[in-house]
C-alpha positions in Angstrom: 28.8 -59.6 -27.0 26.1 -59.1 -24.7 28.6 -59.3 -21.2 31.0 -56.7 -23.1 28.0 -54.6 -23.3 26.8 -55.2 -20.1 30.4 -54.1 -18.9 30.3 -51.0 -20.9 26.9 -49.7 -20.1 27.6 -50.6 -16.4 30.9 -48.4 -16.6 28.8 -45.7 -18.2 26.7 -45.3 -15.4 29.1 -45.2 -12.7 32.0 -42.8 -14.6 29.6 -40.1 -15.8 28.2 -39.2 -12.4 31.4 -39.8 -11.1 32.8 -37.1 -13.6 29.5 -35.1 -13.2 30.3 -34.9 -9.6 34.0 -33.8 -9.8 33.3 -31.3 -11.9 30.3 -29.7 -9.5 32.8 -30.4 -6.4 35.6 -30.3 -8.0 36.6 -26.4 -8.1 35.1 -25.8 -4.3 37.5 -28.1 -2.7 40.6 -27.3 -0.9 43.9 -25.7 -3.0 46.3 -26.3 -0.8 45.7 -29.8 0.2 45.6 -31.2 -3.8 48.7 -28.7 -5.1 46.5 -26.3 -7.1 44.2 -28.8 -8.8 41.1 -27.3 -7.8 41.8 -23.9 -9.3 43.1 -25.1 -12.2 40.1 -27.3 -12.8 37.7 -23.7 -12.4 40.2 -22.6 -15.4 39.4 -25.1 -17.3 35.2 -24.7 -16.6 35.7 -21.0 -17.0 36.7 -21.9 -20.7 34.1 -23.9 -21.4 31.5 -21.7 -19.8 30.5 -24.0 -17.2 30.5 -22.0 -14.0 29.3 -23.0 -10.7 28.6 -20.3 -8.2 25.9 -18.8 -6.8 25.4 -16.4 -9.0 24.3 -18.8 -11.9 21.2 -19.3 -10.0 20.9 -15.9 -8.3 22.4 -13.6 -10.7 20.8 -10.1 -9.6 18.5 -10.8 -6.6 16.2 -8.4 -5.1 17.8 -6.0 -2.4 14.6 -3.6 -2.2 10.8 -3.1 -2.7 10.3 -0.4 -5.5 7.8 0.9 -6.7 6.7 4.1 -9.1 4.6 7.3 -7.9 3.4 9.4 -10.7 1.9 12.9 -10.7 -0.1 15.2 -12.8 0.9 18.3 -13.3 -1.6 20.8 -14.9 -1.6 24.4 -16.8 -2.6 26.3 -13.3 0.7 24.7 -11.1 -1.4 22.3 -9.3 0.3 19.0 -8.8 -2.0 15.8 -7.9 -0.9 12.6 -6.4 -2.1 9.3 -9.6 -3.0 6.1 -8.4 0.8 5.3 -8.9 1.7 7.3 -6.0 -0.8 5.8 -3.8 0.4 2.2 -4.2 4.1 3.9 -3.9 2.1 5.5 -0.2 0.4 2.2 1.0 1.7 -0.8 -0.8 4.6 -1.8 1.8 2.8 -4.2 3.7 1.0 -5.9 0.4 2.3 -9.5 -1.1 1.0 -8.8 -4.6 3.5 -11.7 -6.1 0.2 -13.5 -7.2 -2.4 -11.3 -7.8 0.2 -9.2 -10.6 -2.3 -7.2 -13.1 -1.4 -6.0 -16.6 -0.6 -2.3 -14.6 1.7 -3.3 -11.9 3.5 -5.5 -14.5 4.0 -2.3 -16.4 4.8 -0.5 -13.4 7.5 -2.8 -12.6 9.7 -2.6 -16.0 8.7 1.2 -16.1 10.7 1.9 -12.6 13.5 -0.4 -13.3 16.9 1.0 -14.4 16.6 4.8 -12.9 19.6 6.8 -14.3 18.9 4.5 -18.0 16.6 5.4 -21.0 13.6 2.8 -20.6 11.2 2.7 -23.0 9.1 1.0 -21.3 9.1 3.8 -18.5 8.7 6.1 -21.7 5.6 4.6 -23.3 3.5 4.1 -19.7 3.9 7.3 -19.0 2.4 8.4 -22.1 -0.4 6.0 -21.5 -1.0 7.9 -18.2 -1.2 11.1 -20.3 -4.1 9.3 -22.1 -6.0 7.6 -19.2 -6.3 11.1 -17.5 -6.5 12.9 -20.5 -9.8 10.5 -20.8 -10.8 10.7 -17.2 -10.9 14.1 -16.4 -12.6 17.7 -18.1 -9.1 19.1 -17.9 -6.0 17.2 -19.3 -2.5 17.0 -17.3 0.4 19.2 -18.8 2.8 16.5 -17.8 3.4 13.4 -16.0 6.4 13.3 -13.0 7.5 10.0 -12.2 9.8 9.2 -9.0 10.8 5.8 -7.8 10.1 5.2 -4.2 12.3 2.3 -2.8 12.6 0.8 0.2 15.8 -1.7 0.8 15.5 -5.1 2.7 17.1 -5.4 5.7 19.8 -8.1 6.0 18.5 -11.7 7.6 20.7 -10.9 10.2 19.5 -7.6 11.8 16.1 -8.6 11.1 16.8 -10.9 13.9 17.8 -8.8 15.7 14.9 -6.7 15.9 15.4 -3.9 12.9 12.4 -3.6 10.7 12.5 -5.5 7.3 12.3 -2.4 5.3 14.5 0.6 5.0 13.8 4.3 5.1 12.0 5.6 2.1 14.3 6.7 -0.7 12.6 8.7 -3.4 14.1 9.3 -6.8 13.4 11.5 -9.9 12.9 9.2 -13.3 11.4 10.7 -15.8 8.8 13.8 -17.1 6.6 13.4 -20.3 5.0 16.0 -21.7 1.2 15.4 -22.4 1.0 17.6 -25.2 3.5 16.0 -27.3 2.4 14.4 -31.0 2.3 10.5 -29.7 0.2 11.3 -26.6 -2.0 13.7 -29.0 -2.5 11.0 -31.4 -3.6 8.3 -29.1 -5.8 10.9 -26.9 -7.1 11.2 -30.3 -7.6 7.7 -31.3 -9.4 7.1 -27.9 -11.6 9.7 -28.6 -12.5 8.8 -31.6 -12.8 5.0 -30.1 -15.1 5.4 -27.2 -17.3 8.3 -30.2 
């Protein structure tokens, strides 16, 4: 019993990579030279959901450096630049990837999807209503945000001597209005916090 097991175990271990490997290879190799088989093996993976391109492990890569600029808009027409836009100004040169704080975590998901409702976009806007609602004598009337992108340059033409960033592309997102009833009620509820 123990050779038959032996035998087994032994073919185990040498037909499951085997398999394992035709299946990776498999759909990649040439059509014409085995009648088809190839393709009709990616069918067959297709159908079981087991897909191996590139995309699997790069579904959506980066193609730019994005970033939001916000203003402040107030009652007299006066439009000031926020912290937001600064980083939007300066930040090209930075590698931030692990020094990330709570805010440019929230400034990431707030620029992402442009021409899409985003909640998150929403609700940190209305949190810059209240942090210069707090920090100033006179409140903003609104909040502007723009996304200010910058694409990367292909590998390619980086070597051959093109910059690694694009021109700067700026684009509207989104205007809150400071006097609406959630940014009243947390201006509130700050206030009443801090006494």
């Amino acid at each position: 019993m123990a050779g038959l097991w032996d035998r087994l175990s032994t073919a185990y271990n040498t037909l499951l990579p085997l398999a394992l490997v035709l299946l990776i290879v498999g759909p990649v190799l040439p059509n014409a030279a085995l009648a088809g088989a190839p393709s009709k093996l990616a069918q067959w993976l297709k159908k079981i959901s087991v897909i191996q391109t590139w995309n699997m492990y790069a579904p959506d890569p980066t193609r730019a450096h994005t970033y939001i600029a916000v203003y402040a808009e107030f009652a007299d027409g006066r439009r000031e630049a926020l912290a937001e836009a600064e980083q939007a100004r300066s930040g090209w040169d930075t590698t931030w990837a692990w020094d990330k704080t709570r805010n440019d975590i929230w400034r990431f998901y707030a620029v992402l999807n442009p021409d899409k409702p985003n909640n998150n976009r929403l609700w940190y806007l209305r949190s810059v209503c209240v942090r210069e609602a707090l920090a100033r004598p006179e409140p903003p009337r609104k909040i502007v945000a723009e996304r200010v992108r910058r694409r990367f340059t292909p590998p390619d033409k980086v070597r051959a001597g093109k910059p690694g960033l694009g021109q700067v592309e700026r684009k509207p997102l989104a205007t809150v209005d400071c006097k609406s009833w959630p940014v009243r009620d947390m201006v509130a509820a700050a206030l009443a916090r801090q006494g």
